[in-house]
C-alpha positions in Angstrom: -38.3 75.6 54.1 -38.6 72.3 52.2 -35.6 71.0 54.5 -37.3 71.4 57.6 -40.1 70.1 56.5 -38.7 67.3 55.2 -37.5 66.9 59.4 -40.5 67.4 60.8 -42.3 64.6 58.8 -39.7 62.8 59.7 -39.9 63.5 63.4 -43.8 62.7 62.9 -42.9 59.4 61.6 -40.5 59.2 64.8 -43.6 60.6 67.4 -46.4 57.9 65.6 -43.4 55.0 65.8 -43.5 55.9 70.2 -47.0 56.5 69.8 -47.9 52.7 68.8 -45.4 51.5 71.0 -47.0 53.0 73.7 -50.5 51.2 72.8 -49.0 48.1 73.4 -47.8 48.8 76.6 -51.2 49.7 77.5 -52.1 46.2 76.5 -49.0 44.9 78.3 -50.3 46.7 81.6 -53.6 45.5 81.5 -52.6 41.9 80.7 -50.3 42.5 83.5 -52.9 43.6 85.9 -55.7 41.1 85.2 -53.3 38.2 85.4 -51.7 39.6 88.9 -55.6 39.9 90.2 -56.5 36.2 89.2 -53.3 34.9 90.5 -54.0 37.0 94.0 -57.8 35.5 94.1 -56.9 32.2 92.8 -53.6 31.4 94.4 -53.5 34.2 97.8 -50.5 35.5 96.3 -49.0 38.2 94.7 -46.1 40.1 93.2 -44.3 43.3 94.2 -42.7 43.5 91.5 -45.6 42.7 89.1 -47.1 45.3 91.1 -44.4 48.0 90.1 -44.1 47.2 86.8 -48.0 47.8 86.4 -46.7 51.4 87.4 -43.5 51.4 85.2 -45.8 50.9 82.3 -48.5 53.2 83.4 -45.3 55.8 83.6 -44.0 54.8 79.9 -47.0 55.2 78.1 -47.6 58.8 79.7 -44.2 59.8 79.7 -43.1 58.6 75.8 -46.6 59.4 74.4 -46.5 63.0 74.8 -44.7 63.7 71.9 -47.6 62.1 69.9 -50.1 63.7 71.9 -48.5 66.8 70.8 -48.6 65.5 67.2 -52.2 64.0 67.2 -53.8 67.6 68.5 -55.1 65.8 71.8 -53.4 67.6 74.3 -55.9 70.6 76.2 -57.1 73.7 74.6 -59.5 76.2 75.2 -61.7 75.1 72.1 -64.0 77.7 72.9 -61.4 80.7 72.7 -59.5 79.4 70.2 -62.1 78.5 67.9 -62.9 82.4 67.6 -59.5 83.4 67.0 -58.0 83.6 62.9 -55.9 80.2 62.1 -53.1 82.9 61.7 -53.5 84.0 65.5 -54.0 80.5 66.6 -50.7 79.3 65.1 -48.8 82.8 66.0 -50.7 81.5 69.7 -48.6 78.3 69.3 -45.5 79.4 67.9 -44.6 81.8 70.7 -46.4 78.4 73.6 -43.9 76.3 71.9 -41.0 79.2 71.9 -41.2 80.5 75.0 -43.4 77.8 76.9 -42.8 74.3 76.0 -38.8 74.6 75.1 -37.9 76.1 78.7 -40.5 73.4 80.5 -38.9 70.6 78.8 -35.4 71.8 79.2 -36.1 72.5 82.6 -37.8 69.2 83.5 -34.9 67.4 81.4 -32.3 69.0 83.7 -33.7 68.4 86.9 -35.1 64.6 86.7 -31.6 63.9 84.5 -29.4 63.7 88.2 -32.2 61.4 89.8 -31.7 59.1 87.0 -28.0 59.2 87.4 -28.0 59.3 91.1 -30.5 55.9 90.8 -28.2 54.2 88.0 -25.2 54.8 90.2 -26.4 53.7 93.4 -27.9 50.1 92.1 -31.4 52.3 93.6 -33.8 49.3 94.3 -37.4 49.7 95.4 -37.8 49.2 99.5 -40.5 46.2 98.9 -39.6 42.5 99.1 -39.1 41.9 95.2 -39.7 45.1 93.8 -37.7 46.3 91.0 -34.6 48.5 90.4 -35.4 52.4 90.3 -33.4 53.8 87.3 -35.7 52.6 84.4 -38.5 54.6 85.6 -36.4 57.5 86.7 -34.9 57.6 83.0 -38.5 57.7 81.7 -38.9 61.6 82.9 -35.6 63.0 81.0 -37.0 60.8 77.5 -40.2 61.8 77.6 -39.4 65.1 77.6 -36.8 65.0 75.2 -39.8 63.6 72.7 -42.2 65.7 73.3 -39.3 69.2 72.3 -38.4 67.1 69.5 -42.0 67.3 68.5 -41.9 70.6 69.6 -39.8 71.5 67.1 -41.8 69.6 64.3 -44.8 71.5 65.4 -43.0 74.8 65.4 -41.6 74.3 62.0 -45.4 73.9 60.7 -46.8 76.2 62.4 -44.2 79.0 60.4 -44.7 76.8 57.3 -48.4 78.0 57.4 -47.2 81.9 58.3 -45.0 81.7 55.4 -47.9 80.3 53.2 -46.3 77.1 52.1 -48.6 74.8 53.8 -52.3 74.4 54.8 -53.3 75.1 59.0 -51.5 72.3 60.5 -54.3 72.8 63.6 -57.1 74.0 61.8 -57.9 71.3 59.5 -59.4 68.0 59.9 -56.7 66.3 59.9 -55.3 67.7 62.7 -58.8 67.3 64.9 -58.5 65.0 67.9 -60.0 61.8 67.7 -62.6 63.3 70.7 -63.3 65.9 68.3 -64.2 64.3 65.1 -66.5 61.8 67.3 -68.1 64.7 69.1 -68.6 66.5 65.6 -70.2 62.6 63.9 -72.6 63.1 66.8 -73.9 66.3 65.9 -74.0 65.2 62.8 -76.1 62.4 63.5 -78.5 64.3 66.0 -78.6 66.9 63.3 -80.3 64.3 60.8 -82.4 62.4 63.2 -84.1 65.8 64.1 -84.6 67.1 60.7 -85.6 63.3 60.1 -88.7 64.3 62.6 -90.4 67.2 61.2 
């Protein structure tokens, strides 16, 4: 069990590596953006292909940042179900979404976008607007995304039998593995907790 352990940390280490990256190409779209407005006000000009790449981006940071996502507990649940369930039902929950759920979605989604990407790569695919930009880079965004997100699929599943075996603690009961939303949400209560037992 240690092995695969030892993989999934290291496919953690992979998922937060994509995850950063992906923060800077937030940054890189919005720098993007505001400087394609200003030179549209200032100058009655623009870009198509500044335009598309705003899009590109957008695409990228969805598209590669699911895997971390996935690894940061930020993606949806039903708090209000699963907070009622045992952590051994909520990861047994998991095991069989990731099994049965997330592997044949992934696979699925990997097989169909793969030809587009090929097709586009083949063909020279170039957007129909005046200066726009080639088509394959953003076609080969669906296939890799997906890819990282069942590689971290398989990280998660390997923790989430680690804790049925007993050799770790909840991988997604525990604060560490709280969203970012979540811990704030919880420093709030905490904080209208004290102000109102400040009052009486």
């Amino acid at each position: 069990m240690q092995q695969f352990l030892s993989l999934s940390r290291l496919i953690d280490t992979f998922s937060t590596w994509i995850g950063k990256l992906t923060m800077w190409l937030i940054l890189a779209t919005t720098l993007i953006s505001a400087g394609n407005a200003i030179v549209r006000k200032a100058f009655d000009t623009s870009s198509n292909g500044l335009l598309e790449i705003q899009w590109y981006l957008f695409a990228a940071v969805f598209m590669l940042g699911a895997g971390y996502g996935f690894l940061r507990n930020s993606h949806v649940r039903i708090d209000f179900i699963s907070s009622r369930l045992s952590d051994r039902t909520r990861n047994w929950i998991d095991v069989l979404g990731i099994v049965f759920v997330l592997f044949p979605f992934c696979l699925l989604m990997v097989n169909l976008s793969w030809p587009f990407f090929v097709n586009a790569y083949t063909n020279g695919e170039m957007s129909q607007n005046a200066g726009g930009l080639i088509r394959w880079p953003v076609y080969l965004l669906v296939p890799v995304g997906f890819t990282i997100l069942a590689i971290q699929g398989i990280s998660e599943l390997i923790k989430r039998i680690a804790f049925l075996r007993g050799v770790i603690e909840d991988p997604i009961g525990g604060e560490s593995a709280k969203s970012d939303e979540q811990k704030h949400i919880e420093e709030l209560e905490r904080i209208a907790a004290a102000r109102l037992a400040g009052e009486k």
